[in-house]
C-alpha positions in Angstrom: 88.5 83.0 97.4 88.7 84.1 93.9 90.1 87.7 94.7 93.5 86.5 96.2 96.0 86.8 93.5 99.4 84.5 92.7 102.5 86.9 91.8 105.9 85.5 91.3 107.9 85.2 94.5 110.5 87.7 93.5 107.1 90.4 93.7 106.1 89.0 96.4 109.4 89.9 98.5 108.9 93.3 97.2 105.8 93.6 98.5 106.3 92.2 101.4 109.2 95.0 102.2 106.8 97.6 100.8 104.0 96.4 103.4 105.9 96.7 106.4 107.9 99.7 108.3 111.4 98.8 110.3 111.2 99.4 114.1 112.8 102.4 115.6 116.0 101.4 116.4 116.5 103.1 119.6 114.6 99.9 121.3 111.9 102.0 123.1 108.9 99.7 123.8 105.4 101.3 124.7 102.3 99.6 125.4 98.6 100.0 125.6 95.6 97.8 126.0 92.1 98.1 124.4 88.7 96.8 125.2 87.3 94.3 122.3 84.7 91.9 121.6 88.0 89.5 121.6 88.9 90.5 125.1 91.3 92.9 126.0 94.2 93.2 123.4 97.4 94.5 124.1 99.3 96.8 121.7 103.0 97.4 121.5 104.9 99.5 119.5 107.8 102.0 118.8 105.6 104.9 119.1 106.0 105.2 115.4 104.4 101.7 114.5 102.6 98.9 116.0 104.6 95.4 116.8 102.5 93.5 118.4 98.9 92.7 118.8 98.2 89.6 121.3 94.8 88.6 122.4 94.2 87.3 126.0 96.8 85.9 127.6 98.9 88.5 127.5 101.8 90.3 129.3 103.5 93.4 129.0 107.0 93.0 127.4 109.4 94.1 130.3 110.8 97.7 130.2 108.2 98.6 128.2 106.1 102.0 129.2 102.6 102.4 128.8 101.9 105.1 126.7 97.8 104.9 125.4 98.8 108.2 123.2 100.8 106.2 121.0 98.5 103.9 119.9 95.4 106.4 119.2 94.5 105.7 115.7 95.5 101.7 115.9 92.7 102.1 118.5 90.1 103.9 116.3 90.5 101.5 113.7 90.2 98.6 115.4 87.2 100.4 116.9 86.0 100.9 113.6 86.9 97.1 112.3 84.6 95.6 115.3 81.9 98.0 114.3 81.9 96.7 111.0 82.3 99.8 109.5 86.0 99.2 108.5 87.6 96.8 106.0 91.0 97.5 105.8 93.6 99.0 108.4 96.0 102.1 107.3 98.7 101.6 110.0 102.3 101.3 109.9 103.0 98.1 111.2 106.9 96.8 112.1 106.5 92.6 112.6 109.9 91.5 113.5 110.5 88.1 111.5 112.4 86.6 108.7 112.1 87.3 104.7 109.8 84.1 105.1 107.8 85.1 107.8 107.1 88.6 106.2 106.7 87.4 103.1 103.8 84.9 104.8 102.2 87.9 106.8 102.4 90.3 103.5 100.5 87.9 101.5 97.3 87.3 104.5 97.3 91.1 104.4 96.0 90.5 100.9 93.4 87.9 101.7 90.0 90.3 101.1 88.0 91.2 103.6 85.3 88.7 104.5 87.0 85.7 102.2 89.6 83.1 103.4 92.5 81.8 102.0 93.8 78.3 102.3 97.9 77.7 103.7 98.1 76.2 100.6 96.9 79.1 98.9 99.2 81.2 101.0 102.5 79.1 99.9 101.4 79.3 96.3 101.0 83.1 96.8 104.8 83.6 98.3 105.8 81.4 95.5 106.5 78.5 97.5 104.0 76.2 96.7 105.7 73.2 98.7 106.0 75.6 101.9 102.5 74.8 103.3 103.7 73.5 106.8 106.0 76.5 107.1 103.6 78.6 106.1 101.3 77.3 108.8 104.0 77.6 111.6 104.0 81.1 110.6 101.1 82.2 110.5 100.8 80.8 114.1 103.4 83.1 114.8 101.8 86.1 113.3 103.0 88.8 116.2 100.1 91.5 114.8 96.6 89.5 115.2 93.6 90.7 113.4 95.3 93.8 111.6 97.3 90.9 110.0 94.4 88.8 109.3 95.8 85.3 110.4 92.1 84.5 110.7 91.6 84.6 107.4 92.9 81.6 106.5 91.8 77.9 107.0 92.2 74.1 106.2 92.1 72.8 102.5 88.5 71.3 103.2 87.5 74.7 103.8 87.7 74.0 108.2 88.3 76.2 110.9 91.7 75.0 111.7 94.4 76.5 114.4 94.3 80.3 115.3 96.7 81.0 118.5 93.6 83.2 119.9 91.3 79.9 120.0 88.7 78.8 117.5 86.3 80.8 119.4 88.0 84.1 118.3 88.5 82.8 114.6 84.8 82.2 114.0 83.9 85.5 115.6 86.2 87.0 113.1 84.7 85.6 110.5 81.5 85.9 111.2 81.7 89.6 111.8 83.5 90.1 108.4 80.5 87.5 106.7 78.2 90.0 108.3 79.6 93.4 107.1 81.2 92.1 103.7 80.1 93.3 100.7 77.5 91.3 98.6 79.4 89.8 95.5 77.5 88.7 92.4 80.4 87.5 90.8 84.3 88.0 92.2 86.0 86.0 88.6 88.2 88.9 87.0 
């Protein structure tokens, strides 16, 4: 995974900030779910920006409305994603979490497309090279699934290790990304 780069951690908390949008703070919660080769996923944002992502089980946060206009484009880029014919996602996503835990998801929404990233990797990245259980524990915590690629990332010895969708999920991830990646001949810069 040669394309993930290590940045000091004070620019990684800039980035972190820069990657992520604050929830409205008038508290209104809408919903929507989507059909996906994952199952059916359920969306909930602000109606500005997505919050959460969840993969079966899921349940709709109380008071929430269900509002399937909010969530058009989140639904045509997934769409896109699981047709293989999108790499990235241009959403504004709002995670609620910690400096650590944003920090954490900032840095997997650098992991490239179709590579992996070790929590290792990922603590190194944040600048917190001894952090690798904590960055674990959050990444199992990771409230946006797939548009924060949680899947991306794997066990030192290269295994399929933990993903709070199940394994299952993980490796379909990955293989759709193996699938649609990009040939590389060589990825040192």
């Amino acid at each position: 995974m040669s394309d993930f780069r290590q940045t000091s951690s004070g620019a990684t908390a800039t980035i972190a900030y820069m990657e992520f949008v604050q929830a409205l703070a008038d508290g209104r919660s809408v919903w929507h779910q989507v059909d996906s080769p994952l199952g059916e996923l359920l969306l909930v944002g602000d109606g500005r920006s997505l919050t959460r992502l969840e993969m079966p089980p899921w349940d709709v946060p109380a008071g929430a409305s269900h509002d399937p206009e909010a969530f058009g484009e989140v639904e045509a880029q997934l769409g896109a994603y699981f047709a293989g014919e999108r790499t990235d996602f241009d959403l504004p996503l709002a995670p609620a979490g910690s400096g650590f835990q944003l920090a954490v998801w900032a840095a997997l929404r650098r992991i490239p497309y179709g590579e992996t990233a070790s929590y290792g990797e990922i603590a190194a990245e944040i600048g917190r090279p001894d952090a690798v259980r904590a960055v674990g524990s959050t990444n199992g915590r990771n409230p946006i699934a797939v548009i924060v690629p949680c899947h991306r990332v794997i066990g030192a010895d290269g295994s399929l290790v933990g993903f709070g969708g199940g394994l299952p999920r993980k490796r379909l991830l990955l293989e759709l990304e193996a699938e649609h990646a990009a040939p590389r001949l060589w990825s040192g810069v």
